[in-house]
C-alpha positions as CSV (number, residue, x, y, z in Angstrom):
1,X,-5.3,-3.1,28.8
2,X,-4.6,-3.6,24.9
3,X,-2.5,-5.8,24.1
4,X,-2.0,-5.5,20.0
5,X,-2.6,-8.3,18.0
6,X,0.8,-9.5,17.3
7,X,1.5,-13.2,16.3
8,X,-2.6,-13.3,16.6
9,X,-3.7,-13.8,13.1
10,X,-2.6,-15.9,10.3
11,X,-2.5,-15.0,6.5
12,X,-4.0,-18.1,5.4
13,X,-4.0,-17.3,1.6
14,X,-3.4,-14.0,-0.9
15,X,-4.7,-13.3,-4.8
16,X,-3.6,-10.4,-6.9
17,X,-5.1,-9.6,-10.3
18,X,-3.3,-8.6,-13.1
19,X,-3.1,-4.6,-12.6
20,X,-2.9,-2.1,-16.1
21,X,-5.7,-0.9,-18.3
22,X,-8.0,-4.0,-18.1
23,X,-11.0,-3.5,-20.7
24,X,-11.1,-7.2,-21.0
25,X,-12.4,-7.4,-17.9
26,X,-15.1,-5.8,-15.8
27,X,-15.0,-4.8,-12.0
28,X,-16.5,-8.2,-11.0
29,X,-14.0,-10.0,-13.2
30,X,-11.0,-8.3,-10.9
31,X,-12.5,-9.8,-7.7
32,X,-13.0,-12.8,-9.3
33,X,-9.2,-13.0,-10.0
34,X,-8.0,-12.1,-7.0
35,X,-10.7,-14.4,-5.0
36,X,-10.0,-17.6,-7.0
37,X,-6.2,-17.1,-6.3
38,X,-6.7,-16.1,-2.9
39,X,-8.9,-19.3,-2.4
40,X,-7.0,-21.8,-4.1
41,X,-3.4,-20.6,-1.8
42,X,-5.4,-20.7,1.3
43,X,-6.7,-24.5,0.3
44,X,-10.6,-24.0,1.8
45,X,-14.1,-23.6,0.1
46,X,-16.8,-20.8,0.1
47,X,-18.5,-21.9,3.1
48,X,-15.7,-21.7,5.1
49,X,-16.0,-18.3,5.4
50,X,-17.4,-16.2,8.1
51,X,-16.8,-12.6,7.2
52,X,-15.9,-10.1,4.9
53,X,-14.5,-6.7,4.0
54,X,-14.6,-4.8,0.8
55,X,-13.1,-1.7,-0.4
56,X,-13.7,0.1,-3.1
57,X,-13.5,3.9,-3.3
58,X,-15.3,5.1,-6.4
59,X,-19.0,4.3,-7.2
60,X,-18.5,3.0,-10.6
61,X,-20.5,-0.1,-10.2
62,X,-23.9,1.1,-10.0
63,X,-24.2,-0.2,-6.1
64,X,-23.9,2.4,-3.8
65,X,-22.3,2.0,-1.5
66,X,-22.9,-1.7,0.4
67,X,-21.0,-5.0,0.2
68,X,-23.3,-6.7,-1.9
69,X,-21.3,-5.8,-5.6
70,X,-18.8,-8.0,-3.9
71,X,-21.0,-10.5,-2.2
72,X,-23.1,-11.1,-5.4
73,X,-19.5,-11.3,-7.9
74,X,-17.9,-13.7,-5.7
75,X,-21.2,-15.8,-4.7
76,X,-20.3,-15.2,-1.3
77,X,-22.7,-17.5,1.1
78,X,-24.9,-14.8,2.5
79,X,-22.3,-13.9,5.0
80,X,-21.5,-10.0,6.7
81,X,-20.1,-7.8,3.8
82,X,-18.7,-4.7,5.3
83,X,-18.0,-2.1,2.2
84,X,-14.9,0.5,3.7
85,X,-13.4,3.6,2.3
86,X,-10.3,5.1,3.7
87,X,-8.9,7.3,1.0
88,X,-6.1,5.6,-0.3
89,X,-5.7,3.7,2.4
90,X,-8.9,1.8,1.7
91,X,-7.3,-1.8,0.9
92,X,-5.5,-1.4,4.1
93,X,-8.2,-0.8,6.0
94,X,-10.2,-3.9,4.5
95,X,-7.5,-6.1,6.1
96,X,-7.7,-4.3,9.0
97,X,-11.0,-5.3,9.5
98,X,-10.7,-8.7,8.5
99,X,-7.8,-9.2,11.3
100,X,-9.3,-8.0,13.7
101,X,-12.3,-10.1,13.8
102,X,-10.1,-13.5,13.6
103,X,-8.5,-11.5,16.4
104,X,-11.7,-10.6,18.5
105,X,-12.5,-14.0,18.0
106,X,-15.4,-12.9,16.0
107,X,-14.8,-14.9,12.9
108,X,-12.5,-18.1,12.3
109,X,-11.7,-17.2,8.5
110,X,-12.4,-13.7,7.0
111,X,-11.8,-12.4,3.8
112,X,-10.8,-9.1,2.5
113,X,-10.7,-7.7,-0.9
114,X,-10.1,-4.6,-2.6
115,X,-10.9,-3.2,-6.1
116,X,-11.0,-0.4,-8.3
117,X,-11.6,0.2,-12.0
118,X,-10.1,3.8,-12.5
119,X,-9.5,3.6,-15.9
120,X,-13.5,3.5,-16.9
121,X,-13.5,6.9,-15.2
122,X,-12.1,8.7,-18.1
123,X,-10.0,10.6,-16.0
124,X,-5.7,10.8,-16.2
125,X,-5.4,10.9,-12.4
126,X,-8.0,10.1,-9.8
127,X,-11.1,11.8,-10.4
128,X,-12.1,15.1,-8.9
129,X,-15.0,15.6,-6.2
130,X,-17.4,17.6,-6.7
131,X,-18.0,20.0,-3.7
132,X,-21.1,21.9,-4.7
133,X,-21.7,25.6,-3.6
134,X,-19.2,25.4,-0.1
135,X,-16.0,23.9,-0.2
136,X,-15.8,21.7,3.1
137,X,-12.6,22.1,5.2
138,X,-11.8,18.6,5.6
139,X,-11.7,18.3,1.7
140,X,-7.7,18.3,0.1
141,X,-7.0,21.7,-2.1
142,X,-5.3,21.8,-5.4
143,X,-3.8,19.0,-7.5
144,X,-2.5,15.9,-6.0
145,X,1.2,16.3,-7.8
146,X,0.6,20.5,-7.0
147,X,0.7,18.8,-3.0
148,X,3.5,16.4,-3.1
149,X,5.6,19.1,-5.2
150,X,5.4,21.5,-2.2
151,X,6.2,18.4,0.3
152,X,9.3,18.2,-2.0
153,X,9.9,22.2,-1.9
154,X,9.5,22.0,2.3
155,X,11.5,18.9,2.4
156,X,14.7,21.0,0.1
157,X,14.5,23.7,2.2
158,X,14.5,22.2,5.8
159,X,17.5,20.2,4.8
160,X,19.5,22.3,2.8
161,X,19.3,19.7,0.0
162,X,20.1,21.2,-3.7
163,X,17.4,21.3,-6.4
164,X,19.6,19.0,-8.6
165,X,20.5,16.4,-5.8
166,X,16.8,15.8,-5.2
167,X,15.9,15.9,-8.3
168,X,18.8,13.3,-9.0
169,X,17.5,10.6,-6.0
170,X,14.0,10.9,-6.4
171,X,14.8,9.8,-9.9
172,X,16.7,7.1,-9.2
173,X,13.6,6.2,-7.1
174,X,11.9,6.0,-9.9
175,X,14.5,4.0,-12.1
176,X,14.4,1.6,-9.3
177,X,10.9,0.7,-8.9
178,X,10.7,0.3,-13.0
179,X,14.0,-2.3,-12.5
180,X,11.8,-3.9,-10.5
181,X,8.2,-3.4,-11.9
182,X,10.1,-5.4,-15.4
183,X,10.4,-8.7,-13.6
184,X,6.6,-8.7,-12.9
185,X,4.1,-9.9,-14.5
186,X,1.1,-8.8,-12.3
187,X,2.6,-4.9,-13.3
188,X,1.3,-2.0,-14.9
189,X,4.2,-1.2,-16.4
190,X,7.0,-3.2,-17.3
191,X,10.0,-1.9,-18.9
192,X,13.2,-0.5,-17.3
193,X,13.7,3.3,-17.6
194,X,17.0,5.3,-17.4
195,X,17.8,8.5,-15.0
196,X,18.0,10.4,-18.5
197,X,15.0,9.1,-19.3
198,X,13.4,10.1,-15.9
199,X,14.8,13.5,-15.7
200,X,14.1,14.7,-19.4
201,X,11.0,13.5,-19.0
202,X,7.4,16.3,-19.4
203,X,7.3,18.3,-16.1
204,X,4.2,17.8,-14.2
205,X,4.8,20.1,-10.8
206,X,8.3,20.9,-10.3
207,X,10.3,19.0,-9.2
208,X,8.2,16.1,-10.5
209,X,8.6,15.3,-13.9
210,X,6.2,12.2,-15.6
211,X,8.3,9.6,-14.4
212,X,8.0,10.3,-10.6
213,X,4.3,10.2,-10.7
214,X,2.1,6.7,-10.2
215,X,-0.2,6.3,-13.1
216,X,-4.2,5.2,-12.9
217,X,-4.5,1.5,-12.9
218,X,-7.4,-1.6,-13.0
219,X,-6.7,-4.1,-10.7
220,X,-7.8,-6.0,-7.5
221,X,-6.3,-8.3,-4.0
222,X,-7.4,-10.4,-1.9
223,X,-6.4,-11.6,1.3
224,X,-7.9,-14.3,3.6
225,X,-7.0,-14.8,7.2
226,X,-7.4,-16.8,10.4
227,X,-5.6,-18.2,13.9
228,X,-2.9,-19.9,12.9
229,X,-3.9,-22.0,15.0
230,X,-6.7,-23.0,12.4
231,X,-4.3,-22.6,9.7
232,X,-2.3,-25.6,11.3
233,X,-5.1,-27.5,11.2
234,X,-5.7,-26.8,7.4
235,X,-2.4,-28.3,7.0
236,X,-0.5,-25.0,6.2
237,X,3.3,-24.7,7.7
238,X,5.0,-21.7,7.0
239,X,3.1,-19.5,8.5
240,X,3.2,-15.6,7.7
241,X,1.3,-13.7,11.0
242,X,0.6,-10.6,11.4
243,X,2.6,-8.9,13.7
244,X,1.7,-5.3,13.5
245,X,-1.4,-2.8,12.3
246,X,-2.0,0.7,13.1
247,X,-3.4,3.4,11.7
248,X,-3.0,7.3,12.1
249,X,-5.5,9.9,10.5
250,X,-4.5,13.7,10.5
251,X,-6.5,16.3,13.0
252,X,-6.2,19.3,11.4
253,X,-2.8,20.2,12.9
254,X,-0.9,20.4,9.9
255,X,-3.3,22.4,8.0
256,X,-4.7,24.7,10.7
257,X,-1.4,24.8,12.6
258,X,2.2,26.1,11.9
259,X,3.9,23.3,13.6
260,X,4.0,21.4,11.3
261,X,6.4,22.3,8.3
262,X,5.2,20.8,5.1
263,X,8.6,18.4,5.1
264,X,7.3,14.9,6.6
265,X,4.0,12.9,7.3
266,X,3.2,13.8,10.7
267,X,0.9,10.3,10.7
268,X,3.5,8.3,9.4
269,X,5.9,9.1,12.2
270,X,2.7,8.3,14.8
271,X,1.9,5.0,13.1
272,X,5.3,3.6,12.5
273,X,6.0,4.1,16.1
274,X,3.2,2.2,17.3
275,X,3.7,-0.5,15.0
276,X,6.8,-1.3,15.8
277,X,6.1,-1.3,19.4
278,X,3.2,-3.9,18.6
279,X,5.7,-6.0,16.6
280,X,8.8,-5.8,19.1
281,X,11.5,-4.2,16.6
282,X,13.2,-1.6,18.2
283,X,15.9,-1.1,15.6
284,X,14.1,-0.7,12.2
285,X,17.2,-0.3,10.1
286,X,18.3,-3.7,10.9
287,X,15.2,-5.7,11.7
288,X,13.4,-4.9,8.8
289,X,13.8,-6.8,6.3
290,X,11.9,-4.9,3.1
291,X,9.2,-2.5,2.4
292,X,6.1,-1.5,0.2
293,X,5.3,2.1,0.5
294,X,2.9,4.4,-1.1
295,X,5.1,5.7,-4.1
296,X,1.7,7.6,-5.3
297,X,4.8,10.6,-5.8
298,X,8.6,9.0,-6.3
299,X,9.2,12.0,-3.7
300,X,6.7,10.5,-1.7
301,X,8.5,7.4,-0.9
302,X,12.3,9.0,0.2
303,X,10.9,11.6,2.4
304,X,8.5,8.3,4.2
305,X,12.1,6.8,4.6
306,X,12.8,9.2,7.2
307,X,9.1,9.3,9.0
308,X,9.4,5.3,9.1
309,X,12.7,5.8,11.2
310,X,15.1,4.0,8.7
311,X,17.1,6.8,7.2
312,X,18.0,9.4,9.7
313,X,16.3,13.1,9.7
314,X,17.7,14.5,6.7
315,X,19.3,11.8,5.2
316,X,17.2,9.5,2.9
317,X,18.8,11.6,-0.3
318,X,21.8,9.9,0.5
319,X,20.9,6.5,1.5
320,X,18.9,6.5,-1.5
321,X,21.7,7.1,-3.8
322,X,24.1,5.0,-1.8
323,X,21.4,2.2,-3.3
324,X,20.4,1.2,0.7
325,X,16.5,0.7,-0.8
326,X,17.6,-1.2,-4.5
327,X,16.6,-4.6,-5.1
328,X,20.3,-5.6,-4.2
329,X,20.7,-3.1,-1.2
330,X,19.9,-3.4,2.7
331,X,15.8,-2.9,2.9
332,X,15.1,-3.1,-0.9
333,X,11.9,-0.6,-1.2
334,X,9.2,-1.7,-3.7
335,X,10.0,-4.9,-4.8
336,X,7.5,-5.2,-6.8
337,X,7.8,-2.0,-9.0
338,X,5.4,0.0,-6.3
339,X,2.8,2.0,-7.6
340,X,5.1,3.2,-9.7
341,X,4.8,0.2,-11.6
342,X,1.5,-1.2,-10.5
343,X,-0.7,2.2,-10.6
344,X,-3.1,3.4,-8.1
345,X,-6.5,1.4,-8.1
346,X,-7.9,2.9,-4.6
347,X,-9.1,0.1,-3.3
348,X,-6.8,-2.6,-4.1
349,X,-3.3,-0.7,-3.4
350,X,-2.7,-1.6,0.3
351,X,-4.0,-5.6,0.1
352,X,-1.6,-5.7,-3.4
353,X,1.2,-4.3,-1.4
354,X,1.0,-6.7,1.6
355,X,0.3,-9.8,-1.4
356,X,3.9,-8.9,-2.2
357,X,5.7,-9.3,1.0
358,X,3.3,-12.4,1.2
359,X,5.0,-14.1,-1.5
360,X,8.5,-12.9,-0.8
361,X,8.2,-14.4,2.8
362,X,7.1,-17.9,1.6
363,X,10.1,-17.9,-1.3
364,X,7.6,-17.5,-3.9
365,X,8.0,-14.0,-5.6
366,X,10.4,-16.1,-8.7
367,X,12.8,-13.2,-10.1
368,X,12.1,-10.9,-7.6
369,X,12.7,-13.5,-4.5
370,X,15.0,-11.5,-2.1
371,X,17.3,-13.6,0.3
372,X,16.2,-15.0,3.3
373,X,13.7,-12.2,3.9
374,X,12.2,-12.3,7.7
375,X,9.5,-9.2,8.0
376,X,8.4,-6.9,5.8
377,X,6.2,-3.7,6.1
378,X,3.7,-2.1,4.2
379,X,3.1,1.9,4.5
380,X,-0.1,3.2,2.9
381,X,-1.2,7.0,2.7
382,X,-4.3,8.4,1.8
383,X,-4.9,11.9,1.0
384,X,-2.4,14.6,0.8
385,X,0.6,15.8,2.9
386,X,-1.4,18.0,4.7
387,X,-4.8,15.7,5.2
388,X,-4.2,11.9,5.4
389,X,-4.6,8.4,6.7
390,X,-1.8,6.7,7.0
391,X,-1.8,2.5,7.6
392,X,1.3,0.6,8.4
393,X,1.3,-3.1,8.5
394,X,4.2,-5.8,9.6
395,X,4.2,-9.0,8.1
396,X,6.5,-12.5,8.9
397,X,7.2,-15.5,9.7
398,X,4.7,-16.7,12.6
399,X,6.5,-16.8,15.8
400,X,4.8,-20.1,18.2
């Protein structure tokens, strides 16, 4: 019988690159900055590790599609590289298979780190695949902000919610995550932003105007784990375990089947259910202590409020506005400015947004640091409404 892997694994040490356009640096230079910091928190050498995991979504290093870009840029001792791919979801799933080694008992210390270069692609979102002749079913249709708007349009009419009073929150999502995003460094993007601003701004795909859509981003994490029983015996105190991971990938129900009505992530609801099980929080609203979702559409991150089982069925618009998710409010949402602020590098996304409620659990996010903060979680989708992954992780304090 499973048991999950709660309180199993330590995070014995986390490294996050600077993410925006980085021409200074190449795709090896990203690891590299997220390894060294990774290394130098978790306080061990090179040959201390046993394992690792790479993700990396777009061949733009001239590699295919193996572990050894990463195992050659980090000088990795000849050691397993596993290269993984999840959609968006791909960071995620790198630390997924880092913990469960250390949790298998496979490996003592495993690595995982994810990295993408988007902005040598040339492209102003993520860049499209090219089907051939036959257009495969499992393949997304349409425009990535042409999906989300309809998740918006399905989400207005199931809830009788007014085009201007959604249009109002999921801009003050937005206004949020840039409040956020200008007190860090590590962003993107880095200056405040107005609801004016945000609402005046260029459509895109009504209702999302420029400002509710994540931008394409450079950057790379890193995260490094083990028993925390080993940690202890590196000397670390503190310690941040995992307490949760689970991951849900669609079946073809919602786009083959009319159950499902385009207003909510069918896998998010599946995922956040196990997970807390796994973690032993029955009462999300008030045992959670903050959250890094996949903003990839401002939209995106209200209607996951509800699918994550902290705003009621119908009632994120308001909890939004009532400032519940703000940097001041009861589970402040994206910290760290999100992808919002941070952009979309596949591969690095869900290891950057765990390195965030890393930091904020050890005291050491500086002008960010919340109060007293006991778990977080981390929600990362990949695909579109109607064909995704979706990966939900639960971070804190290591219970003995």
């Amino acid at each position: 019988m499973a048991t999950g892997i709660r309180d199993k694994v330590a995070i014995l040490g986390m490294g996050c690159s600077k993410f925006g356009e980085r021409w200074d640096a190449s795709p090896e230079d990203l690891m590299v900055e997220s390894y060294v910091e990774a290394m130098d928190d978790a306080g061990i050498e090179p040959n201390q590790l046993d394992a690792a995991w790479f993700s990396h979504h777009i061949d733009d290093i001239g590699a295919g599609k193996g572990g050894t870009p990463m195992s050659i840029a980090l000088r990795l001792p000849n050691i397993a590289v596993t290269r993984v791919e999840n959609y968006c979801a791909s960071g995620s799933e790198a630390f997924r298979g880092a913990v469960y080694a250390v949790a298998a008992g496979a490996a003592d210390i495993a690595i995982a780190v994810g990295m993408e270069k988007l902005k040598d692609t040339g492209f102003g979102g993520l860049s499209p695949t090219n089907y051939g002749t036959l257009t495969p079913q499992i393949g997304p249709s349409g425009s990535a902000p042409g999906n989300f708007a309809q998740l918006a349009t399905a989400y207005r009419a199931k809830h009788n919610v007014s085009a201007e009073d959604l249009k109002r929150a999921i801009a003050h999502v937005s206004v949020k995550s840039h409040a956020n995003g200008a007190k860090n460094p590590k962003a993107h993007l880095q200056k405040v932003v107005t609801e004016e601003q945000v609402l005046n701004a260029p459509m895109i795909a009504e209702p999302l105007g420029l400002f509710d859509c994540c931008g394409v981003s450079d950057g790379a994490a890193a995260a490094i784990v083990t028993t925390p029983e080993i940690a202890r015996s590196l000397g670390k105190d503190n310690l941040i375990s995992v307490k949760a991971l689970q991951l849900s990938v669609s079946n073809g129900l919602e786009n083959q089947h009319n159950s499902w009505d385009g207003s909510y992530f069918h896998t998010v609801r599946i995922a956040a259910k196990k997970a807390y099980a796994e973690a032993g929080i029955t009462k999300p609203r008030e045992q959670v202590s903050m959250m890094e979702v996949h903003d990839c559409f401002s939209v995106t991150e209200l209607v996951t409020m509800e699918d994550l089982f902290i705003s009621e069925e119908g009632a994120a618009v308001k909890d939004v506005m009532d400032g519940f998710y703000d940097a001041d409010g009861k589970i402040p949402c994206q910290i760290d400015g999100g992808l919002k602020c941070f952009g979309h590098p596949i591969g690095a996304s869900g290891l950057r947004m765990l390195y965030e409620m890393y930091l904020q659990l050890q005291g050491k996010a500086g002008p960010r640091q919340l109060a007293n903060p006991s778990i977080g979680l981390t929600h990362n989708l990949g695909g579109q409404p109607a064909n995704n992954v979706c990966s939900i992780a639960i971070i804190g304090a290591h219970d003995a």
